[in-house]
N, C-alpha and C positions, 0 to 999 in steps of 0.2 A: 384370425382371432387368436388372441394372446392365452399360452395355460395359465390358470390362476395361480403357477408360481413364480410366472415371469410376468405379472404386472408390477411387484414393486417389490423392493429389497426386506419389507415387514412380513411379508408371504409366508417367508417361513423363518423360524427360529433360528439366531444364529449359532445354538450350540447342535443343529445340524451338519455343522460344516467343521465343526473339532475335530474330529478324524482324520479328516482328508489334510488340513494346516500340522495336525501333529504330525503325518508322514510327511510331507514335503519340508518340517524343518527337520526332520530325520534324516531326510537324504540335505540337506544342506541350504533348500534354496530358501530364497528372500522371499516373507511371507506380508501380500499383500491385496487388497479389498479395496471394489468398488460399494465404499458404506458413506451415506450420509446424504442420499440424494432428498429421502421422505422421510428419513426418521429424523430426532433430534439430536442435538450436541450431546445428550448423553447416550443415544443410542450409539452414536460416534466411538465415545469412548469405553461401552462396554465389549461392542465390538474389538478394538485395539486390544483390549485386559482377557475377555475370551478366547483368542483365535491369537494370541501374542503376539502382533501384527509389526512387520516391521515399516511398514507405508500403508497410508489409505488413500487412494486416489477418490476424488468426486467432480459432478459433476451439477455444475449451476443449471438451475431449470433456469433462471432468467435468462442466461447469457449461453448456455449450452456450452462452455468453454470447461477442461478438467483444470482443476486446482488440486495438485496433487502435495501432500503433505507427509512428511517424512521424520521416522521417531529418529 
């Protein structure tokens, strides 16, 4: 059984995860998220504008295939 905060990307807040994207662009690397699989196009985009995201990778529940999308 799944913890309730690994059943869906809405679990928890994304400004949980500012911390951790603000050190790793400190140290330099490319900051990027599995977002948009249950949320919507604007969850998408608040995510990219929170978390300064340099790619969002997702993934079609139809087709299970990643569409990965790159700012």
């Amino acid at each position: 059984m799944e913890e309730p905060w690994q059943e869906d990307e809405l679990a928890q807040p994304i400004e949980k995860f500012i911390p951790i994207y603000r050190r790793a662009k400190e140290e330099g690397l490319r900051l990027k998220a599995h977002i948009g699989e249950w949320g919507t196009a604007e969850d998408v985009a608040r995510g990219v504008k929170v978390l300064q995201l340099d790619e969002v990778s997702m993934v079609s529940q139809r087709r299970n295939r990643r569409k990965p999308y790159s700012s």
